[in-house]
C-alpha positions in Angstrom: -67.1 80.1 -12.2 -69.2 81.1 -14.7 -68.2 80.5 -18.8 -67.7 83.5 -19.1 -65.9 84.2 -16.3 -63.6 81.2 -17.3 -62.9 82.9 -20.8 -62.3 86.0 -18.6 -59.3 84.5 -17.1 -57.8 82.5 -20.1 -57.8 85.9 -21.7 -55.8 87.6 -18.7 -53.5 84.3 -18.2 -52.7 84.6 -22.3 -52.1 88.9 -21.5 -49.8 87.9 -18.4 -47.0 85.8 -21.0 -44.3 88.0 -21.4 -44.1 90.0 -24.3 -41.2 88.0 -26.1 -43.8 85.0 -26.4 -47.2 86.6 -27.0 -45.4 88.7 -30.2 -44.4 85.3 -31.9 -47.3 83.5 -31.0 -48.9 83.2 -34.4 -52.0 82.0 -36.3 -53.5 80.7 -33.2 -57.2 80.6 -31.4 -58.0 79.8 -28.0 -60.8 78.0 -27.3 -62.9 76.5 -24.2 -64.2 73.1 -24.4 -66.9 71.6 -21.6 -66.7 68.4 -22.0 -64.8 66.4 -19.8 -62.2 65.0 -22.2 -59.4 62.5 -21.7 -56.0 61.2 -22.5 -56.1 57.2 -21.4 -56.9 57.7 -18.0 -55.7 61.0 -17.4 -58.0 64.0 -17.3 -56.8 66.8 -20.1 -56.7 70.2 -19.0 -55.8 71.6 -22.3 -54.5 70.7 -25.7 -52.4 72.3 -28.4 -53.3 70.8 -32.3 -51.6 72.1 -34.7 -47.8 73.0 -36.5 -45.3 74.4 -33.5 -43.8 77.4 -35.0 -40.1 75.6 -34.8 -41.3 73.1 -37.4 -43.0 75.6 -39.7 -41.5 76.2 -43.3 -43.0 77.8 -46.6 -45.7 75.1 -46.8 -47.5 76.9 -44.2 -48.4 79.7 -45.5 -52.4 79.8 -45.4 -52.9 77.1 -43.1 -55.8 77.2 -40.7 -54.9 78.5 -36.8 -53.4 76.4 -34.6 -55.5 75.8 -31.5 -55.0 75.7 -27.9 -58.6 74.3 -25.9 -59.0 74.5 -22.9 -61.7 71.6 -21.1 -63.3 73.8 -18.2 -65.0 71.1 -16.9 -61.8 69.2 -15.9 -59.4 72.1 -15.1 -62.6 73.1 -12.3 -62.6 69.3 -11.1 -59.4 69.3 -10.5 -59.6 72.6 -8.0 -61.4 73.4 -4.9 -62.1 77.8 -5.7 -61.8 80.0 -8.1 -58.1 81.0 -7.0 -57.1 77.8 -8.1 -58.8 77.9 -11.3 -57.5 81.1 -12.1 -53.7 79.4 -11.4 -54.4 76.6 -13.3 -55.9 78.2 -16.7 -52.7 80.1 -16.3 -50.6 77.0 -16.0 -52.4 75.1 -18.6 -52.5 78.0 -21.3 -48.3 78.0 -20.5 -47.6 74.5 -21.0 -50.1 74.6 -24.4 -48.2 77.7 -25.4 -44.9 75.8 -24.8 -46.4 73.1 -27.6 -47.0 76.1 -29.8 -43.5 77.1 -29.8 -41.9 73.4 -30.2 -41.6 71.9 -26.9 -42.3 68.7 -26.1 -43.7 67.1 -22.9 -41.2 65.7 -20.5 -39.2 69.6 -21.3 -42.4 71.2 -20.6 -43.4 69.1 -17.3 -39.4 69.5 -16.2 -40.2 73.6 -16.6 -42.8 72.9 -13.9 -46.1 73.7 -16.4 
């Protein structure tokens, strides 16, 4: 899959959230990373840096975006076609989301993203 095709599909996978999520999603980019990045030995498909919204007050006002990478060079080692790289942006831009909004980890992974 192509870079641009990638960014293609992160944008569709971020269109797909329900509309109660994407409307308070707020100050934050999504961006795509190649490098093959990682957490100890574990291969990162995506990471959320940044304030979650739930732990936002008056301070923030004017902060820089909040931002969600994606590594495209892991997330397609990780699948065998395209179909599963299309599944797994979507999954990954989910479980990043979920970070945006406050959740933490083990809640997230017990949701299944």
């Amino acid at each position: 899959m192509t870079k641009e095709e990638f960014k293609r599909e992160a944008e569709a996978a971020f269109s797909c959230l329900p509309e109660e999520f994407r409307k308070n999603v707020s100050n934050l980019e999504i961006v795509l990373d190649d490098s093959a990045a990682k957490s100890g030995e574990a291969l990162l498909l995506g990471l959320y840096s940044g304030v979650p919204v739930s732990e936002r007050g008056t301070f923030y006002a004017g902060a820089l975006p909040d931002k969600i990478t994606l590594f495209r060079k892991n997330i397609e080692s990780i699948c065998r076609n395209d179909g599963e790289v299309k599944r797994e942006i979507k999954k990954t831009i989910i479980h990043e989301i979920a970070h945006h909004f406050g959740m933490d980890e083990r809640t997230i992974r017990k949701a299944g993203f």
